[in-house]
C-alpha positions as a Markdown table, in Angstrom:
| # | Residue | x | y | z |
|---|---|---|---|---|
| 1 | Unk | 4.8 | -9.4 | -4.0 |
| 2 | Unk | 1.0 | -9.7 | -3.6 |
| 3 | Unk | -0.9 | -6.3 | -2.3 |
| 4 | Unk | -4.9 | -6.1 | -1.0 |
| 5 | Unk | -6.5 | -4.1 | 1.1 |
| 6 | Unk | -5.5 | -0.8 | -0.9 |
| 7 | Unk | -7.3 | 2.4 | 0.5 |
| 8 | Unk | -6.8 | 6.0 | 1.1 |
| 9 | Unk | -5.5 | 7.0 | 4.6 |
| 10 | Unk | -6.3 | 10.5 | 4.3 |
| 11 | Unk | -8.3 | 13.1 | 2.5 |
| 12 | Unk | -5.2 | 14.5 | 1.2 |
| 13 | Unk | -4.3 | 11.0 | -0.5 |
| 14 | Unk | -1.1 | 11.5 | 0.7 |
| 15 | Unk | -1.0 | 8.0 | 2.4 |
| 16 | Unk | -2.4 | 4.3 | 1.3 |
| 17 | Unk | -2.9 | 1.7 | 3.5 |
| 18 | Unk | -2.4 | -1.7 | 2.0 |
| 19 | Unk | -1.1 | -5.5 | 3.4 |
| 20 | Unk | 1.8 | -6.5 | 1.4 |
| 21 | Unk | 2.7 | -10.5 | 1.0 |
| 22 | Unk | 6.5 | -10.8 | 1.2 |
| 23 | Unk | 7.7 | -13.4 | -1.5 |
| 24 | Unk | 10.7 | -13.7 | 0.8 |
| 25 | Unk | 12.7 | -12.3 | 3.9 |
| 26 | Unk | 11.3 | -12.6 | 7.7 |
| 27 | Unk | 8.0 | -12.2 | 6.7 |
| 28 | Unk | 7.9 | -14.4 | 3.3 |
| 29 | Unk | 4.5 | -15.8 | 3.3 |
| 30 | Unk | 2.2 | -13.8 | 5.5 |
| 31 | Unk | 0.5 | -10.5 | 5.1 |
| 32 | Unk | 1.3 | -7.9 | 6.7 |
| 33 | Unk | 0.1 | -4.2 | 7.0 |
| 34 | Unk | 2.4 | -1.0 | 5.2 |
| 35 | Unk | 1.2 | 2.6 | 4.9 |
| 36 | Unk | 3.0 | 3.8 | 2.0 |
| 37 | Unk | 3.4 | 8.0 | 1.5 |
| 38 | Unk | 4.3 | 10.0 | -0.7 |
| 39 | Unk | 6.9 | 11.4 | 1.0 |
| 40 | Unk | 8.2 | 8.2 | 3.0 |
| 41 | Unk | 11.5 | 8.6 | 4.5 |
| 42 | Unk | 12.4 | 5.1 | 2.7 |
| 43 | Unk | 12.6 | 5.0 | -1.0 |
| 44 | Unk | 10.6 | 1.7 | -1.5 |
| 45 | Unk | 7.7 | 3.2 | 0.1 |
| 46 | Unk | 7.8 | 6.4 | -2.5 |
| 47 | Unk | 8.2 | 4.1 | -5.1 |
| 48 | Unk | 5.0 | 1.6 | -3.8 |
| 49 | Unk | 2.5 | 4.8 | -3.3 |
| 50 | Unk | 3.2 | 6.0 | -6.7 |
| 51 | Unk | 2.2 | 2.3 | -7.9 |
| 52 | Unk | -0.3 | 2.1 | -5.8 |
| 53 | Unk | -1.8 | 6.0 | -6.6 |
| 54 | Unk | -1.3 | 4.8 | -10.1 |
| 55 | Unk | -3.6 | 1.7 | -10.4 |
| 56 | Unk | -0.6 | -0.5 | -10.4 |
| 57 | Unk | -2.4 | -3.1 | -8.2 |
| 58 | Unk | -6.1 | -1.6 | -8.5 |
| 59 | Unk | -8.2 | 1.1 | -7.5 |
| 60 | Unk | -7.3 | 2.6 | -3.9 |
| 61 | Unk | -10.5 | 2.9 | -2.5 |
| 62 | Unk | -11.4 | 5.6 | -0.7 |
| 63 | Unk | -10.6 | 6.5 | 2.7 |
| 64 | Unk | -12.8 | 4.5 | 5.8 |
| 65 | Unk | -13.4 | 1.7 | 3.0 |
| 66 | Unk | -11.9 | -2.1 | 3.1 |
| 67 | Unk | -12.4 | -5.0 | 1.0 |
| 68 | Unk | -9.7 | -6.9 | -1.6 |
């Protein structure tokens, strides 16, 4: 799994935004948006913001900012 696009939803920081490219499944080889919380109802997304919030695949930027 590839991630770009990582940024800060909220002041809070309690949500990233990100696009994700699937290595397999129905969306293997496309991008494709995820906001990943800290307190998502599915446990891969808890697991992906705490990456994320940790640097795992670079700086979240802050909110109202893009770029890869």
């Amino acid at each position: 799994m590839q991630v770009r696009n990582v940024r800060w939803e909220d002041q809070e920081k309690t949500q990233i935004l990100c696009e994700i490219l699937f290595d397999d499944g129905p969306l293997a080889g496309q991008w494709a948006p995820y906001r990943a919380t800290k307190n998502d109802p599915v446990n891969y997304g808890q697991i992906l913001f705490e990456d994320l919030a940790a640097g795992k695949y670079g700086t979240v930027a802050e909110q109202g900012v893009t770029g890869q």
